[in-house]
N, CA, C and O of each residue as an XYZ file, in Angstrom:
760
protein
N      -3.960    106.227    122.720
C      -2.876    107.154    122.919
C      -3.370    108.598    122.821
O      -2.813    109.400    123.570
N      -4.334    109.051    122.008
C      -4.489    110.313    121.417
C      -5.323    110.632    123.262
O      -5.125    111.661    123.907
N      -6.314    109.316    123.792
C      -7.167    109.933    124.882
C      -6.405    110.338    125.456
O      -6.681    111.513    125.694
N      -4.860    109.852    126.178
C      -4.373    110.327    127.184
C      -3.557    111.408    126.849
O      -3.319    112.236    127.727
N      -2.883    111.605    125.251
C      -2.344    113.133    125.095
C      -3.846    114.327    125.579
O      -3.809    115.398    126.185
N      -4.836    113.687    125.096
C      -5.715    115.017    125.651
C      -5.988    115.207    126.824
O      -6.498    116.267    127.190
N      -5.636    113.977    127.854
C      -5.690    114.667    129.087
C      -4.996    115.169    129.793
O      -5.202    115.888    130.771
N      -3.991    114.759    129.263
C      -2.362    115.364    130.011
C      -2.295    117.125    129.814
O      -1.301    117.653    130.311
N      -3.353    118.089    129.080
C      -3.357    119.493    128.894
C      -4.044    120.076    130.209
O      -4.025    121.244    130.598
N      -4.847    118.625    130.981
C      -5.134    119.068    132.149
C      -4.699    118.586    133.403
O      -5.515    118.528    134.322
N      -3.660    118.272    133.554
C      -2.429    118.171    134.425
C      -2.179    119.072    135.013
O      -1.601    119.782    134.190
N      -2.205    119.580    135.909
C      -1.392    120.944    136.923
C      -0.614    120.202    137.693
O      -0.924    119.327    138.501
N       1.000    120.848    137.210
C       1.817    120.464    138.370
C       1.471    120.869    140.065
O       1.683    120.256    141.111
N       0.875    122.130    139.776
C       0.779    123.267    141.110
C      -0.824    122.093    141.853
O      -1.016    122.096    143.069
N      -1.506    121.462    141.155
C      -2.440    120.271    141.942
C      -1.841    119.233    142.502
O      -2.315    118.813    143.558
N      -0.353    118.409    141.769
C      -0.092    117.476    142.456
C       0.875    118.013    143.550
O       1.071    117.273    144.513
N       1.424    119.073    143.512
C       1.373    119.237    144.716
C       0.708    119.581    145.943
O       1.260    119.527    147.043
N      -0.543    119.952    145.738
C      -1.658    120.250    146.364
C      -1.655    119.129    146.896
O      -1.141    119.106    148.014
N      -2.026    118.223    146.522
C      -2.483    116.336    146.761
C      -1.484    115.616    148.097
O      -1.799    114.586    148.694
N      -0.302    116.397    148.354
C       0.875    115.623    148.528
C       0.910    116.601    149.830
O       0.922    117.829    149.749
N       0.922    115.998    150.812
C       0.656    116.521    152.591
C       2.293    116.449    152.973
O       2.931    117.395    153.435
N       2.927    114.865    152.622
C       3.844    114.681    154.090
C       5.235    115.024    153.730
O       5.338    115.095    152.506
N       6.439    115.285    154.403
C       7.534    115.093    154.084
C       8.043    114.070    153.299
O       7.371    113.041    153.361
N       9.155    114.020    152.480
C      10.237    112.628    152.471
C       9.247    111.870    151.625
O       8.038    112.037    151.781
N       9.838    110.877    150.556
C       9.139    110.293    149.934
C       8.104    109.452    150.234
O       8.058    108.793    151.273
N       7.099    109.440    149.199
C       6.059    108.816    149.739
C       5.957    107.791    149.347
O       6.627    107.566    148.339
N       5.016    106.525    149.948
C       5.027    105.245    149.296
C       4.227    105.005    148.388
O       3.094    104.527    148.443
N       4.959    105.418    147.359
C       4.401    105.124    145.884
C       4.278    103.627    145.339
O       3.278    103.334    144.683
N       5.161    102.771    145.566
C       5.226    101.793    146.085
C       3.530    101.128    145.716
O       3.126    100.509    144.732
N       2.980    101.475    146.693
C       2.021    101.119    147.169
C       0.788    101.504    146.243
O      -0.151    100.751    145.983
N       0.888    102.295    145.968
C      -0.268    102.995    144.718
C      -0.416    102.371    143.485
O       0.634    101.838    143.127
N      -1.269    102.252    142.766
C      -1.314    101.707    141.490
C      -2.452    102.318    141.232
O      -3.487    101.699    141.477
N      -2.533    103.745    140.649
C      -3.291    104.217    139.844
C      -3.630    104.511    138.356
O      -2.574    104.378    137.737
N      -4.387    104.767    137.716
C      -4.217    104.761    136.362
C      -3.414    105.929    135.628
O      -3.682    107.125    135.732
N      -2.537    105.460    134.983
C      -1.793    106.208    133.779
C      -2.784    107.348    132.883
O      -3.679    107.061    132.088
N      -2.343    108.629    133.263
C      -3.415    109.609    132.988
C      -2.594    110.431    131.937
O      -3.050    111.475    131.470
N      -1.504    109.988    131.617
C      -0.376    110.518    130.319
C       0.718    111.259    130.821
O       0.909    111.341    132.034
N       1.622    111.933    129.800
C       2.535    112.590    129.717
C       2.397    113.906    130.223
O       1.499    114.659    129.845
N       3.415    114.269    131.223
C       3.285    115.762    131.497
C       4.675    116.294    131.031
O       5.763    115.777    131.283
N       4.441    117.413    130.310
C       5.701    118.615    129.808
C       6.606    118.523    131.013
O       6.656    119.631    131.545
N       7.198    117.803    131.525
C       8.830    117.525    132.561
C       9.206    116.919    132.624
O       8.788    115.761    132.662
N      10.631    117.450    132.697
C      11.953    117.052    132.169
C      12.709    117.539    133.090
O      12.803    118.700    133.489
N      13.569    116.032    133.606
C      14.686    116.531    134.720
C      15.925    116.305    134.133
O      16.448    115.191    134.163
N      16.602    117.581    133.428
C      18.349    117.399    132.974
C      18.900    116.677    133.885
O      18.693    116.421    135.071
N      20.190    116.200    132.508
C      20.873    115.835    133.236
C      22.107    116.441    134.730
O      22.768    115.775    135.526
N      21.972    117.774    134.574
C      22.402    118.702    135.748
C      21.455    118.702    136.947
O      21.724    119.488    137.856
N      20.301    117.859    137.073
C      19.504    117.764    137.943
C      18.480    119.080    137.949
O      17.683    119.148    138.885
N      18.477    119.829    137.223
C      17.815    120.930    137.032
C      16.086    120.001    136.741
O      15.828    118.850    136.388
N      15.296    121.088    137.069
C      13.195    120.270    136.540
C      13.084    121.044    136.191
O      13.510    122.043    136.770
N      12.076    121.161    134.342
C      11.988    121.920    133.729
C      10.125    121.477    133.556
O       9.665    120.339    133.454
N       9.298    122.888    133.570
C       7.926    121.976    133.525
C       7.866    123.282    132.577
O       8.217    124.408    132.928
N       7.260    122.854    131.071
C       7.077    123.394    129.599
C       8.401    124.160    129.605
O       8.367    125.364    129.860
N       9.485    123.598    129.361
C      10.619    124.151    128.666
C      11.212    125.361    129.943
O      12.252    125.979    129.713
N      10.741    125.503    130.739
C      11.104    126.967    132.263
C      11.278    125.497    133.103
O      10.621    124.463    133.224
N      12.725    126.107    133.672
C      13.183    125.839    135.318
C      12.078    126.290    136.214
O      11.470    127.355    136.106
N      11.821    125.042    137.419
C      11.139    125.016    138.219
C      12.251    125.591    139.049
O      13.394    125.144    138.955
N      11.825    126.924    140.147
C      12.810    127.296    140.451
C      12.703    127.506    142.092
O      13.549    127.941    142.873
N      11.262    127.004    142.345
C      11.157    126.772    143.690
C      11.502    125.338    144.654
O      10.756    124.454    145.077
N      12.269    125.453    144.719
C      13.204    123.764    145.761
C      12.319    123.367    146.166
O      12.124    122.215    145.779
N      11.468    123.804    146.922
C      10.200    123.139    147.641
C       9.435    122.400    146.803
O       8.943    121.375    147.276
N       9.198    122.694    145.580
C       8.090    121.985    144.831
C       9.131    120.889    144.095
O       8.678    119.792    143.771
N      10.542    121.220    143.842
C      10.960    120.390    143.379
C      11.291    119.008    144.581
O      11.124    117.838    144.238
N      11.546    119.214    145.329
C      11.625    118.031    146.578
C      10.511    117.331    146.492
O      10.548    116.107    146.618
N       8.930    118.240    146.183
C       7.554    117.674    146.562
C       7.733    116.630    145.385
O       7.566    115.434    145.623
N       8.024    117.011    144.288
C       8.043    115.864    143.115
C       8.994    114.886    143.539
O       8.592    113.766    143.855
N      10.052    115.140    143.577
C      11.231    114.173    143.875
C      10.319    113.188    144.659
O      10.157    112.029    144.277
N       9.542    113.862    146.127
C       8.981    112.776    146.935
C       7.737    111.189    146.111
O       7.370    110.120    146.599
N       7.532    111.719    145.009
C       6.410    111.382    144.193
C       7.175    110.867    142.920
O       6.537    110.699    141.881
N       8.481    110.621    142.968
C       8.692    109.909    141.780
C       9.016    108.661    141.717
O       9.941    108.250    142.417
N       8.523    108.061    141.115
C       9.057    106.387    140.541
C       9.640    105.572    139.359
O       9.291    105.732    138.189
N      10.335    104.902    139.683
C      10.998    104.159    138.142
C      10.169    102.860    137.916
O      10.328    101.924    138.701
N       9.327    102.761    136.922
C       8.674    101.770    136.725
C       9.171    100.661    136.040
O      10.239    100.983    135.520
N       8.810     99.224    135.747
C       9.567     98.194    134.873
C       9.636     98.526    133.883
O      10.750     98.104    133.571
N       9.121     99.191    132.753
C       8.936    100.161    131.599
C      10.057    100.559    131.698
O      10.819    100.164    130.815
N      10.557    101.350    132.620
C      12.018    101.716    132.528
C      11.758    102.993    132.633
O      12.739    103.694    132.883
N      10.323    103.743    132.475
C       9.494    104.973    132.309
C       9.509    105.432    133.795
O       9.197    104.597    134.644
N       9.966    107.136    134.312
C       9.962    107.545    135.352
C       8.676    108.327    135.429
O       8.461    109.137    134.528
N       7.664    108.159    136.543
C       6.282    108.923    137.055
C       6.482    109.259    138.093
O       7.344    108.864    138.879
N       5.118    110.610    138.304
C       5.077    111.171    138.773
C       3.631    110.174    139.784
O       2.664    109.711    139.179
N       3.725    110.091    140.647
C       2.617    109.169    141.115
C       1.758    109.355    142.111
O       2.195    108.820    143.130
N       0.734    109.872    142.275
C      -0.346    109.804    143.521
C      -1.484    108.247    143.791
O      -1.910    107.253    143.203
N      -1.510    108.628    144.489
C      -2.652    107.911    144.983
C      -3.878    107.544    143.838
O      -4.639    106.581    143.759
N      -3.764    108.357    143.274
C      -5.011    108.502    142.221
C      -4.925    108.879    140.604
O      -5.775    108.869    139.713
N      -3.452    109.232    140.634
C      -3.133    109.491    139.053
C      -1.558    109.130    139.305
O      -0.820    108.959    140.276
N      -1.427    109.105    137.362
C       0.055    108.762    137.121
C       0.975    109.113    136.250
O       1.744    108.305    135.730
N       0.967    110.196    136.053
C       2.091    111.111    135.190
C       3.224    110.505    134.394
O       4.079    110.150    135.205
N       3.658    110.192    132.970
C       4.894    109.887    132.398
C       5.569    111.301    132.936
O       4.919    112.248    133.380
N       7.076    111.244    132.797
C       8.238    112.685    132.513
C       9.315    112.021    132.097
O       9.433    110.799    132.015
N      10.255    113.003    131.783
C      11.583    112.397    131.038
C      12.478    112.870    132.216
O      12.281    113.753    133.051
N      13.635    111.924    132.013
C      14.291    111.830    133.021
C      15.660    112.141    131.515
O      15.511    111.620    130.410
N      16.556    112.821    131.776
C      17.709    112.676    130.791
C      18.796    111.724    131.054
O      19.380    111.123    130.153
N      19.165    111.544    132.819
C      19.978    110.787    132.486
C      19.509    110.551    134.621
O      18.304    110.552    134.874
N      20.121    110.448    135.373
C      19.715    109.906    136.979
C      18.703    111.229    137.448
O      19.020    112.356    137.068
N      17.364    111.010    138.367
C      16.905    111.929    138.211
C      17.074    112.916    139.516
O      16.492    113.985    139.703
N      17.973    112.302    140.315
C      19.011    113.372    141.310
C      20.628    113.315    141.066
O      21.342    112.537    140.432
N      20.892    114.488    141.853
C      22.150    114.716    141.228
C      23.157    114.814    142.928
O      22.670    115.574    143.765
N      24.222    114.196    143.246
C      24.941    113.830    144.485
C      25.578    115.502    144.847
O      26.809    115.470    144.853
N      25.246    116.331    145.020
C      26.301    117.607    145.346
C      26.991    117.558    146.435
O      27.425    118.706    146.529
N      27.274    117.121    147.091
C      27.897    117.075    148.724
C      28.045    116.146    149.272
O      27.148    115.319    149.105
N      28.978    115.822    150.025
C      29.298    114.678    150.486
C      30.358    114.987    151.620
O      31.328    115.729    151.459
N      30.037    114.306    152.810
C      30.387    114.533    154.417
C      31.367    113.052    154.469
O      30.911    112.036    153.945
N      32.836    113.033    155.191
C      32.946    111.620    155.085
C      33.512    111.438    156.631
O      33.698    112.437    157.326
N      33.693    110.529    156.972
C      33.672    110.198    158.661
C      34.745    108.706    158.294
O      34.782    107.892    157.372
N      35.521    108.912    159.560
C      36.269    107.704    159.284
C      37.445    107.877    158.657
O      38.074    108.871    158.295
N      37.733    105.985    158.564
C      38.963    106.112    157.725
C      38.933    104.690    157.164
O      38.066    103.929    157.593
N      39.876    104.228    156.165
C      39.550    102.543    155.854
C      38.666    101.921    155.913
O      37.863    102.186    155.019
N      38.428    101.308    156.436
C      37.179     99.896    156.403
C      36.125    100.596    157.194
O      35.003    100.655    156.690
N      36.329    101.131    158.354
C      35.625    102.058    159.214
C      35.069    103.792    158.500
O      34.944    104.788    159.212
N      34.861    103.770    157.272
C      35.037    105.163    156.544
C      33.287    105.070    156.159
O      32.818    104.225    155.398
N      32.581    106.006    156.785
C      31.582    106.106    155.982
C      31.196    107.355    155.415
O      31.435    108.399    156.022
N      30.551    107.349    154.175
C      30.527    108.156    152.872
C      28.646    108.584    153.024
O      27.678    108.000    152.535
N      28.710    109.733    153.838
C      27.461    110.387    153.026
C      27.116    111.645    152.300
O      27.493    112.814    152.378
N      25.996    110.779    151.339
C      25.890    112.420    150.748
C      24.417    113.281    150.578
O      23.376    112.979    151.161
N      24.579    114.340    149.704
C      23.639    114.997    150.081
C      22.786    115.253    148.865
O      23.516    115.603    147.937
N      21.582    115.212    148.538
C      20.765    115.229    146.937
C      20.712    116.636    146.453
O      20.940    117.352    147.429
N      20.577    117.128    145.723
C      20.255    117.699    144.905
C      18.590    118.378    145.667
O      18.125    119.513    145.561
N      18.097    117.314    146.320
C      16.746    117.382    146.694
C      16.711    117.045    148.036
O      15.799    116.336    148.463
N      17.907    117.615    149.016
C      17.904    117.525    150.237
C      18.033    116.301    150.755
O      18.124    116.280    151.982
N      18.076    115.061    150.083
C      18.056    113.735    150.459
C      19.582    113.399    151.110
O      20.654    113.786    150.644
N      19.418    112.728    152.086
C      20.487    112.073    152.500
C      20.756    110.712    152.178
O      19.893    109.881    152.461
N      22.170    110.229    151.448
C      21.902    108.935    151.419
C      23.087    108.469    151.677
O      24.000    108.667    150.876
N      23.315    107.656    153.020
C      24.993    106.540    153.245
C      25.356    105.697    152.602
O      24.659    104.683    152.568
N      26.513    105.746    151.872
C      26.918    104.447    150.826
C      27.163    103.274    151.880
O      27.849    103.347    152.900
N      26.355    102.037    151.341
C      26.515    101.048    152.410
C      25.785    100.005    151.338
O      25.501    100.248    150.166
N      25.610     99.025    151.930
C      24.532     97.497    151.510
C      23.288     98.195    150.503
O      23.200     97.874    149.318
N      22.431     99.102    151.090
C      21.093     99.390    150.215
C      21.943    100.893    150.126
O      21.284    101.602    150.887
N      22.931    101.635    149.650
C      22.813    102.410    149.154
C      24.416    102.358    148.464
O      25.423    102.956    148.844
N      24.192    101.158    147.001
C      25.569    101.289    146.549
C      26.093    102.392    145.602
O      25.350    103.168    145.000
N      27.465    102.390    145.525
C      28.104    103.083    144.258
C      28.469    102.666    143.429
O      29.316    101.808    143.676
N      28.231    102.847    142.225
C      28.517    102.206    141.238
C      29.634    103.059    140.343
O      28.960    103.933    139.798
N      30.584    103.169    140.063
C      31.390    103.801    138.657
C      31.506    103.271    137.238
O      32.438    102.592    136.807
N      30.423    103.678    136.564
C      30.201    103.133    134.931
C      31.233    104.270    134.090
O      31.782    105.226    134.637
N      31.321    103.983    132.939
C      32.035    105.335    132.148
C      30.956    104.673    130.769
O      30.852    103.573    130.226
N      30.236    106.111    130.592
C      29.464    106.448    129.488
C      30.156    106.389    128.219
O      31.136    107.019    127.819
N      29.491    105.560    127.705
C      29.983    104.458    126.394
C      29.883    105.206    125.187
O      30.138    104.687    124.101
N      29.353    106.983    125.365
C      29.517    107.379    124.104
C      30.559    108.551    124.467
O      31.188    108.996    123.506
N      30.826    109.118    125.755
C      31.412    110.011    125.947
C      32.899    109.550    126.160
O      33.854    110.229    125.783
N      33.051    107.940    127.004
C      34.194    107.723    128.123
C      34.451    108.841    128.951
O      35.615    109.024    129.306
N      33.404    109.760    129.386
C      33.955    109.780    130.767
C      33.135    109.054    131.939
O      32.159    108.308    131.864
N      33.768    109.462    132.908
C      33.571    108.597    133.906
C      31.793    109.292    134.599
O      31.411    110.462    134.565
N      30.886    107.810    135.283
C      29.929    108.142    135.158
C      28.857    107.451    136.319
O      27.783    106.855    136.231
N      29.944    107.955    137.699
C      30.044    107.288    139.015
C      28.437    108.002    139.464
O      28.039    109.164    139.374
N      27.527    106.322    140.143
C      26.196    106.628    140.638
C      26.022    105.999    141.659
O      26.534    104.893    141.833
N      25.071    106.742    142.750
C      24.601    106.005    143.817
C      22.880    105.848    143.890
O      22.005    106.521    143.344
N      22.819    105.029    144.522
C      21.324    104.584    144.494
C      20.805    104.840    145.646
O      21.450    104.723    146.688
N      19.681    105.187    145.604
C      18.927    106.413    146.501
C      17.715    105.572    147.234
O      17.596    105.422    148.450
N      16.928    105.108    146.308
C      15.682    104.373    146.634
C      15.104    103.704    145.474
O      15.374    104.026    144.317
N      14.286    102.747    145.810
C      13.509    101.611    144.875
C      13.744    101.996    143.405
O      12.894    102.267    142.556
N      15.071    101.962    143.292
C      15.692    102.027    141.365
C      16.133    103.153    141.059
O      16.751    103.414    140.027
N      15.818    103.988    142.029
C      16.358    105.576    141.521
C      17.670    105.981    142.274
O      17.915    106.060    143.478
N      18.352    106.185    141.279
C      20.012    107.022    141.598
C      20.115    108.438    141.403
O      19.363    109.235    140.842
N      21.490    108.607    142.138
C      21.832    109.667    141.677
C      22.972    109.758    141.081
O      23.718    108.785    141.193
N      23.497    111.089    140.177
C      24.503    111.102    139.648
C      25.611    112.084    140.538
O      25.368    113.285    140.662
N      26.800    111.497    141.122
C      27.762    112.154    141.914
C      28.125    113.374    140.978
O      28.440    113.001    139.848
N      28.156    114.706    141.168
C      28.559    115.658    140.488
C      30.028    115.255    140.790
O      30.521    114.455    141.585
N      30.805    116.527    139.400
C      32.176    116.108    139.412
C      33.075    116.252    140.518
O      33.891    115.404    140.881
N      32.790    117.864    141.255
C      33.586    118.079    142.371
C      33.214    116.608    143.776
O      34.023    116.293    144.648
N      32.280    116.185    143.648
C      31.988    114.729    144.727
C      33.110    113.919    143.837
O      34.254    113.669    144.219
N      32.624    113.617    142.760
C      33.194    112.546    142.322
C      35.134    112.211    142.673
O      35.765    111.255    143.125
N      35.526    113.715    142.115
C      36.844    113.887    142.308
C      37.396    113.837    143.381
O      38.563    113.446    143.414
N      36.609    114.283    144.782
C      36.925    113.789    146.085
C      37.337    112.189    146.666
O      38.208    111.767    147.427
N      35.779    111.305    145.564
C      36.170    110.278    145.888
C      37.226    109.340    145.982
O      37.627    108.555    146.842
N      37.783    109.893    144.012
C      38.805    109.396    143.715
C      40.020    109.858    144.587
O      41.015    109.139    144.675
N      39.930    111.108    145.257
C      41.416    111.497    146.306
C      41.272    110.492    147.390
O      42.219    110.425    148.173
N      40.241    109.680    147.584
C      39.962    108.776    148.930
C      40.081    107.465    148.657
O      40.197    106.669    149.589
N      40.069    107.017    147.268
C      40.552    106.076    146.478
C      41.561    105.152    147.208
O      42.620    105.751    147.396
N      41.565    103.952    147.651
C      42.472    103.246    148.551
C      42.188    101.355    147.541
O      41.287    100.971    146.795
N      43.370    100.721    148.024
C      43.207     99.538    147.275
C      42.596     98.574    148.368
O      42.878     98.732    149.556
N      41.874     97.717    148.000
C      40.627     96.827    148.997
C      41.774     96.571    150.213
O      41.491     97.223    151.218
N      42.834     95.879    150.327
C      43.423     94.948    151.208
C      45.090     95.640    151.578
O      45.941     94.990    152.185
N      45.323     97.179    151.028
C      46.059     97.622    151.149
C      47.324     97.161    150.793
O      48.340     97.484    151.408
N      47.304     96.185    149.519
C      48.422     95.799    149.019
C      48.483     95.869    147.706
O      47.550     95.524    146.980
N      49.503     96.287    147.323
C      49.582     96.928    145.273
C      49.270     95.770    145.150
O      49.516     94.804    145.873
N      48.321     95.912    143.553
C      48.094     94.917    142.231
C      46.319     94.748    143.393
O      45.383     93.960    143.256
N      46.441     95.372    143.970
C      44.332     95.002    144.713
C      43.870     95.923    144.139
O      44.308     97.059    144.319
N      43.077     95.710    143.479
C      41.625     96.979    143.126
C      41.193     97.940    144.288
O      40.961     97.901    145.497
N      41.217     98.819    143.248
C      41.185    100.276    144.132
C      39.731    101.063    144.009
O      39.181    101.657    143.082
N      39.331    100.755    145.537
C      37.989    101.654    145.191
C      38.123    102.487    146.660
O      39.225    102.620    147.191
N      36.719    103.105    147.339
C      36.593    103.618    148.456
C      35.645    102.553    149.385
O      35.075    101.641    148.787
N      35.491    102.680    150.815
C      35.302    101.863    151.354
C      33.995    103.383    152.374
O      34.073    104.578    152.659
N      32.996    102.252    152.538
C      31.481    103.231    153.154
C      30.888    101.934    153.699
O      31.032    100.806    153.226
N      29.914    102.445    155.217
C      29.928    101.449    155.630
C      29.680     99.765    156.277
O      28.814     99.036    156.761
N      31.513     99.806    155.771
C      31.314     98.305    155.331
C      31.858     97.200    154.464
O      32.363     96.078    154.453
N      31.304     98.546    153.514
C      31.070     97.696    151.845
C      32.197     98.808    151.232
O      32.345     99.975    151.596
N      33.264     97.757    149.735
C      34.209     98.171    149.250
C      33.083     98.232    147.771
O      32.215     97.514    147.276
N      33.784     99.648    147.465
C      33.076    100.063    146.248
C      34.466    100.424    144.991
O      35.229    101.389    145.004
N      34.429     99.589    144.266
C      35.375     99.532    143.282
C      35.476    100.280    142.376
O      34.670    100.042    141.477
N      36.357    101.394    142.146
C      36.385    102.027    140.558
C      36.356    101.000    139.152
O      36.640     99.808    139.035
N      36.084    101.588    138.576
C      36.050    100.895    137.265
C      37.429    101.161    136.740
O      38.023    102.198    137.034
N      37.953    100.222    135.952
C      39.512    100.248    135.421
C      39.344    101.433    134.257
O      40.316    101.780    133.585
């Protein structure tokens, strides 16, 4: 443990982005490099990236990471190249839903939105919604899933839209009421 705290002092965020050429996430997937430790970042839960306690405040570099992050079985979110493998803390989803475009209507209604990190993602089959309510707060704590384990968290003004779009599955009282994207009926939580 102590080897990899000492190497993590030579970590440059401003290198892994150096390393990282293409648009849009990369297939990390595919990489399995060695765990080279912990780097000082931290993505709030406001979707804000903080690298040593300062907001990263250039979008560009924050997208470049976004493209480079993974949720491992650990449950531990990295930063991942080809050749190294960064721990960071994630506080709570490590994008955040700000916008959302909707098309349609009923069964025919599809729901997209927009990341935090420029990502586009359509609620459908591989991109569900989920509405949990946070078990220490109760409030409500509606997420969509983005890619290979990673979500995002619908900010409130999305969220509150949804609920105005809120319809019951089969259009008859006493049916569970969620929104419909497309396809697939996505259920509020009671």
């Amino acid at each position: 443990m102590t080897e990899n705290k000492a190497r993590t002092s030579d970590i440059d965020p401003f290198e892994l982005v150096r390393r990282i050429k293409s648009r849009g996430p990369a297939p990390v997937h595919l990489w399995d490099p060695p765990f080279c430790g912990d780097m000082d970042l931290r993505i709030a839960r406001d979707g804000t990236w903080f690298h040593e306690g300062t907001p990263i405040r250039r979008p560009a570099m924050v997208r470049l990471f976004a493209s480079i992050l993974r949720l491992d079985s650990d449950r531990c979110y990295y930063l991942v190249t080809p050749v190294e493998k960064v721990r960071i803390q994630v506080e709570d989803c490590p994008f955040v839903v700000i916008a959302m475009e909707v098309e349609g209507s009923g069964c025919s209604q599809v729901l997209q939105f927009e990341s935090n990190t420029d990502e586009t993602i359509i609620a459908g089959e591989d991109h569900r919604i989920v509405f949990e309510t946070d078990a220490i707060t109760a409030e409500p704590h509606p997420i969509v899933h983005v890619r290979s384990g990673l979500n995002a968290l619908l900010n409130r003004p999305v969220f509150y839209r949804l609920v105005d779009l809120a319809q019951t599955r089969n259009g008859r009282p006493g049916d569970s009421l969620g929104v419909w994207s497309a396809g697939e009926f996505f259920e509020l939580s009671p």
